[in-house]
Every structure is written in structure tokens, then in C-alpha cells.
N, C-alpha and C positions, 0 to 999 in steps of 0.2 A: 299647637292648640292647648297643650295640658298648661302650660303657663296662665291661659287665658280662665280656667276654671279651677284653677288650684285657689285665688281669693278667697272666691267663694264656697268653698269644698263642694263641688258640683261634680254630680256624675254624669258618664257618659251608657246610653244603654241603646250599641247598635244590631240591630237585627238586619238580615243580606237571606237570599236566597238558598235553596238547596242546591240548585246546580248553577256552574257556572256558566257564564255566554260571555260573549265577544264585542264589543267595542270598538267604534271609533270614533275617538272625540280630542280636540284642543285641549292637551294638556294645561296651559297656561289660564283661558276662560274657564274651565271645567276647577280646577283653584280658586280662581276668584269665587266664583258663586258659591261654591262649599263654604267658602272660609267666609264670606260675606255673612251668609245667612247663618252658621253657625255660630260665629262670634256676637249677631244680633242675638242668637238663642242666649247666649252667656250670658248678654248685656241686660235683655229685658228680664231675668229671672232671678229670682231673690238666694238665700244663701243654703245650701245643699240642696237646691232642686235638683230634678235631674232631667237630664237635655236628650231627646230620643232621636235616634238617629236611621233611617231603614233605606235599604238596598233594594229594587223589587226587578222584577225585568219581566215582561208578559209577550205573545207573540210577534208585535210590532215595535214597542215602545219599554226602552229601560228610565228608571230615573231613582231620584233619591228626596224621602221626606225628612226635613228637620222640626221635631217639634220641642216647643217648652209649654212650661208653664208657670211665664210670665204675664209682664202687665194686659198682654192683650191687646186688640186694635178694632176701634168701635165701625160697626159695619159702614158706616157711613163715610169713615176715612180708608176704610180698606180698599175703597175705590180709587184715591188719589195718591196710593203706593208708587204707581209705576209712570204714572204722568208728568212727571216733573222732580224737582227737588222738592223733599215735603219730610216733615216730622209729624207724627203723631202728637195731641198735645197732651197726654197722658204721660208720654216721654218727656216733653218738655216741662210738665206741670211738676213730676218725678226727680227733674234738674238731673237727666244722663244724658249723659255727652255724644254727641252724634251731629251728622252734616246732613242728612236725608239724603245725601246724594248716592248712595251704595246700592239701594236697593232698584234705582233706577238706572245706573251703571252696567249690573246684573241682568238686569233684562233685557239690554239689547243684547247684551253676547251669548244668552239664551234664545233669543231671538235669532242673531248671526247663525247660531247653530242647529237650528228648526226645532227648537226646545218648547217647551211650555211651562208657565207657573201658575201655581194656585193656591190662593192663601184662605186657610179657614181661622179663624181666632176670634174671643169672647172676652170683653175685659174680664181683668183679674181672676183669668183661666188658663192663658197660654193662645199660645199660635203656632199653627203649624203649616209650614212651608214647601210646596209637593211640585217637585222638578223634573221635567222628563223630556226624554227625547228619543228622536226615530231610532232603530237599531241597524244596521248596516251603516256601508260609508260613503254611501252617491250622497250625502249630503253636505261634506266636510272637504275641503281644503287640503289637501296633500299634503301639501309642504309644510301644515300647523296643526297635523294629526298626530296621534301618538297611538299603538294598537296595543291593546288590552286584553289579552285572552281568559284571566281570571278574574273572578269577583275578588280575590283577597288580593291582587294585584292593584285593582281600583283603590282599596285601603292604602295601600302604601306608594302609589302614584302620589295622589293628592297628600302627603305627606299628616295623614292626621292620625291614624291607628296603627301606625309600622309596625311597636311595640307588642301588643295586643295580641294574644293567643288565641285562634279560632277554636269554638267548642263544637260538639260535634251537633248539639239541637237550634247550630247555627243564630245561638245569640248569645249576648256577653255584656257584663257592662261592666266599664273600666271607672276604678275607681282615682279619682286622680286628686 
């Protein structure tokens, strides 16, 4: 992913919990939606923004918010994200490159996995993208699970923060 934000000199600034929990989830779905939504953060945001990234996990339900502060998505299309194949015409008006087909991709294997999405965004403010799901593993598939005992494991499962040196007031942003 630092290839994808080096263009643009964009930072990375992810904040994760204080203690860690436990996991089970599809490592392969659990990638795509990261990377989906993350690279949309890249795509929609101008040149050394910075792309926020958060870890959270509460008694029932863990997930992870990606926010920028990009073009934005007017309330009115924020509805027609996940219905179909669909571009935003702000994106298209913008002339960036995109199939609309990713974010509708993403939500069914969010879906597959008793996940939930929610998207808040304001044009030309940013959008931010909040993903969750149950915690335990009556929900998940055996054979396409992968178990996670640490949040900094999470980092380097999904191949995005390997790198990255945990601080101890459990936030950091990588400069890339």
C-alpha cells in the first residue's frame, strides 16, 4: 500500500486499541475490503493529505474506520454505493479512474461475514468508511478462517503496516 500513497506524498495516521482481542475472520475477504476501501481513501484525496486509519474493538463487535479527506460523496449518492455498480459523478466529473464495481464487491463479503458498513462523507471534506463485525467465531467458515490473537497481528496479516513501529500512546503515522 505505500506504493499506492508515495505519488502522492500522503500520510498514513493509524490509531488501534489499548488491549488486544481475538479474531476470527477470512483472511482473504478481510484484504480485499481493507485494500478496497483504503486505496479508494488514496484515490479520492489530493496531494499530501492524510488518510486515517482506526482499529476499535468494543464488547460485541470489532472493526476498522478508513477516513480521507477527499472529494467526498453527496448524500444523495451515498445511497446508491452499495446497490449496484455506480460511480459517484464528482469522481467522474474529477476524470479518476475507477469501475464502481469495488465497493459493491466489498459488501457482500462484508455481508458473507456478518459485517456491517457505514459511510459518512461531505463533499470536498472527506469520507469516512466504518467496518465491523461480530467478535467471536460461530459466524465464520472453518476452512476460510484465519485466527488473530493480536491487534498488531491484524497489521501485518493484511499486509499493510508490517513495517510500522507500535508507539506505546497506541498511535502513529507513517510517513510514506
Amino acid at each position: 500500500l505505500k506504493s499506492l500513497t508515495k505519488p502522492k506524498r500522503q500520510q498514513i495516521d493509524y490509531t488501534y486499541p489499548n488491549q488486544p482481542f481475538q479474531i476470527w475472520i477470512d483472511k482473504q475477504k478481510i484484504n480485499s475490503i481493507f485494500q478496497n476501501l483504503f486505496s479508494n481513501a488514496v484515490k479520492y484525496s489530493g496531494i499530501e493529505q492524510i488518510i486515517t486509519v482506526t482499529l476499535y474493538c468494543d464488547n460485541k463487535r470489532w472493526g476498522f474506520k478508513v477516513s480521507d479527506n477527499g472529494i467526498g460523496i453527496s448524500d444523495e449518492e451515498k445511497q446508491k454505493l452499495f446497490k449496484g455498480v455506480f460511480r459517484a459523478r464528482n469522481a467522474i466529473n474529477a476524470h479518476i479512474s475507477g469501475s464502481g464495481i469495488g465497493l459493491l464487491s466489498i459488501s457482500h463479503y462484508i455481508q458473507q461475514l456478518g459485517g456491517k458498513i457505514h459511510v459518512t462523507s461531505k463533499i470536498n471534506e472527506g469520507s469516512t468508511f466504518d467496518v465491523s463485525f461480530p467478535l467471536g467465531k460461530e459466524h465464520y467458515n472453518p476452512a476460510t478462517t484465519k485466527f488473530i490473537d493480536r491487534t498488531s497481528n491484524f497489521i501485518s496479516e493484511t499486509e499493510t503496516f508490517a513495517d510500522a513501529t507500535i508507539n506505546s500512546d497506541n498511535r502513529e503515522r507513517l510517513l510514506i
